[in-house]
N, C-alpha and C positions, 0 to 999 in steps of 0.2 A: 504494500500500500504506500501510498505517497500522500504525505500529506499537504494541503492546501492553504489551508487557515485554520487559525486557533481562538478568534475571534469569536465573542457571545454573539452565537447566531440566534435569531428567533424565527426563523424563516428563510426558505432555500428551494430558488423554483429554475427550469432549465430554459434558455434561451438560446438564442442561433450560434454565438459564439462560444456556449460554455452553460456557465450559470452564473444567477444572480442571487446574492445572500442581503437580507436585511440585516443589520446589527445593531447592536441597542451603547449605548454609550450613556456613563452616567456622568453630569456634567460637576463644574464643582459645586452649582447650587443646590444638587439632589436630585435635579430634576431628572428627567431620561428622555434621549436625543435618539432616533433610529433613522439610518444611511444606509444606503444603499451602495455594493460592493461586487461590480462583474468580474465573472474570472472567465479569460481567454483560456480553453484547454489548449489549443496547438500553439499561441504564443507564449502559454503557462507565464501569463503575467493581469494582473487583477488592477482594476480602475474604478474610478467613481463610476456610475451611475444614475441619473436624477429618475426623482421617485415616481414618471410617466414611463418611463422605458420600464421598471419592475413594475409598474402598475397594469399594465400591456401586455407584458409577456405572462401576467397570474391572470386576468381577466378575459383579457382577449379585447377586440374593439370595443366593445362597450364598457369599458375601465372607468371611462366619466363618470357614469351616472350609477354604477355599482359602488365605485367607490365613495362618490358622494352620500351614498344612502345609508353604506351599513357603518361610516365612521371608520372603525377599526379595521382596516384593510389586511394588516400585517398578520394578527394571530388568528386567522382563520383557512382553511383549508378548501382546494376547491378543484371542481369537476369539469370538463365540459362536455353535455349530451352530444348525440348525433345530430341533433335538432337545432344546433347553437344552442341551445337554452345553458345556463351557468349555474350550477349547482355551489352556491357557500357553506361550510360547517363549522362550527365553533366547539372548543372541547367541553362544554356545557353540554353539549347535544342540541344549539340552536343551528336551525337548517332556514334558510334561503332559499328560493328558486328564481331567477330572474330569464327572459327571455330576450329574443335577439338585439331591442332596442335599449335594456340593460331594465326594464320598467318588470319591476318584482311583484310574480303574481301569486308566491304561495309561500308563505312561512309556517313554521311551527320547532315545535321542542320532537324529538326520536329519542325514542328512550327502547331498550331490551333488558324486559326485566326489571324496570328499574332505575336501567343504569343508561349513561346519557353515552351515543355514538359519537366518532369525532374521526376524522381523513375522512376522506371520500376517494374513489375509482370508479370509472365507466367501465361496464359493459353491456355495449346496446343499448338499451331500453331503460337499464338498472343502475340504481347506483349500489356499491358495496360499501360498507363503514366498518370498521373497526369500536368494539366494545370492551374499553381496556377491561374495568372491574367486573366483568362478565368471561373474561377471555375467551371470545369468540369474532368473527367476522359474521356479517351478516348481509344478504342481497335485498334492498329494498326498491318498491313499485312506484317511481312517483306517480302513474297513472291509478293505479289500486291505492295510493296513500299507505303502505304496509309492509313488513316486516315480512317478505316471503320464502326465506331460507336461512339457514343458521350452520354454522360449520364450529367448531369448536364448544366450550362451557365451562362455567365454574370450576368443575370439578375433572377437565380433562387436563391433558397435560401436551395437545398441540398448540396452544397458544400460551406468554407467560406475558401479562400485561404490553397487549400491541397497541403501539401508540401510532401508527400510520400504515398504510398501505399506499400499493399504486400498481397498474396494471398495465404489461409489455408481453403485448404476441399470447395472450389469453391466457396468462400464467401471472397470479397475483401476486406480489411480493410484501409481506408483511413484515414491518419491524417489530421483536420485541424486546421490550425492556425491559423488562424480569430476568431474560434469561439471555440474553447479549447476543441475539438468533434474528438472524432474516432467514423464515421460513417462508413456501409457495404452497398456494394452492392452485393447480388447474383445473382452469375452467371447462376443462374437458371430461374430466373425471369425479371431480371433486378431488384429487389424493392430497395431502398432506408432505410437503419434502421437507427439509435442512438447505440451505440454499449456499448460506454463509454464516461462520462462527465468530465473535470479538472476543477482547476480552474487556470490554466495556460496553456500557449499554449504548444501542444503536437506535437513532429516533427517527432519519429518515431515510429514505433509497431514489435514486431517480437515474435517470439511462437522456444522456445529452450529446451529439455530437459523436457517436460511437463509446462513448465512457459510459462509466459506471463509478458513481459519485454517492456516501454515503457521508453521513452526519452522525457523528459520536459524538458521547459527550466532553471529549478532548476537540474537536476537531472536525474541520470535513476534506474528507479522504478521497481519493481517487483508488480506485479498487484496481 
């Protein structure tokens, strides 16, 4: 692995040249200041960013007026359907749905069990979320509004508190952070693999420009 930056990331999405990381900086008033931070993979050298280009490449065209609406752009996680339409999730379990003109036609809280979903992944028609205090994934209908499959549980031991997912060539990649594991599940089968082992907890996975780019809690690595 090669690493990247060491930097508090709070956010890490993939763009044409690489990726772009959010980073939180505390100022000396206390306050907290978040910048924006591109990394070039094939010049492997990292430059500012202003906060429309990461607003763009997380959003899609409609960056304006989703951002405008939900405030807090940075800690939230997001989808985008086959439809355009732009799925937002928050580690609350609050969910968003906005369509092509960015104009949000369906909110609510998701919960399994209880317990509040957070990432998102397309497939198709679906979005999948991750349910860390549940440790399970879960495929939900935004057209049925519902909870229609569940892969993991409480008391199983394929998931150890997954804090993101994301999906490449119909093979899910879940982070977890209980147990330092990016495991898969495909969409083909359902089965359950081991993908990649840390020896720290690993919070996000994303596949940019031919790489393979992960977020520890020291760092984000180049796999």
């Amino acid at each position: 692995m090669k690493k990247l930056m060491d930097i508090d990331i709070v956010d890490i999405i993939p763009f044409s040249k690489g990726l772009i990381v959010a980073r939180k900086d505390v100022l000396k008033n206390g306050s907290v200041k978040v910048s924006f931070i591109g990394y070039d993979v094939k010049l492997e050298r990292a430059a500012p960013v202003t906060k429309g280009v990461y607003l763009l490449n997380k959003f899609g065209p409609s960056y304006k007026p989703i951002s405008e609406q939900i405030g807090d752009y940075v800690s939230c996680d997001v989808a985008i359907l086959p439809n355009k339409h732009t799925a937002i999730v928050y580690t609350s379990g609050e969910v968003g749905i906005f369509d092509e003109k960015g104009t949000l036609y369906w909110t609510g809280d998701i919960f399994y069990k209880d317990c509040p979903v957070c990432s998102a992944a397309v497939e198709n028609k679906y979005i999948w979320f991750v349910v860390p205090d549940f440790n399970c994934a879960v495929r939900y209908s935004p057209s049925a509004q519902k909870i229609i499959l569940r892969i993991g549980a409480d008391t199983s031991t394929a998931f150890s508190r997954p804090v993101s997912l994301s999906n490449y060539d119909d093979i899910l990649y879940i982070c977890n952070y209980g147990s330092n594991k990016i495991r898969t599940i495909s969409l083909r089968d359902y089965t359950v693999s081991d993908y990649k082992v840390f020896e720290e907890p690993v919070y996000k996975y994303i596949r940019t420009c031919d790489r393979e780019i992960a977020a520890l809690n020291s760092g984000v690595y180049m796999l």
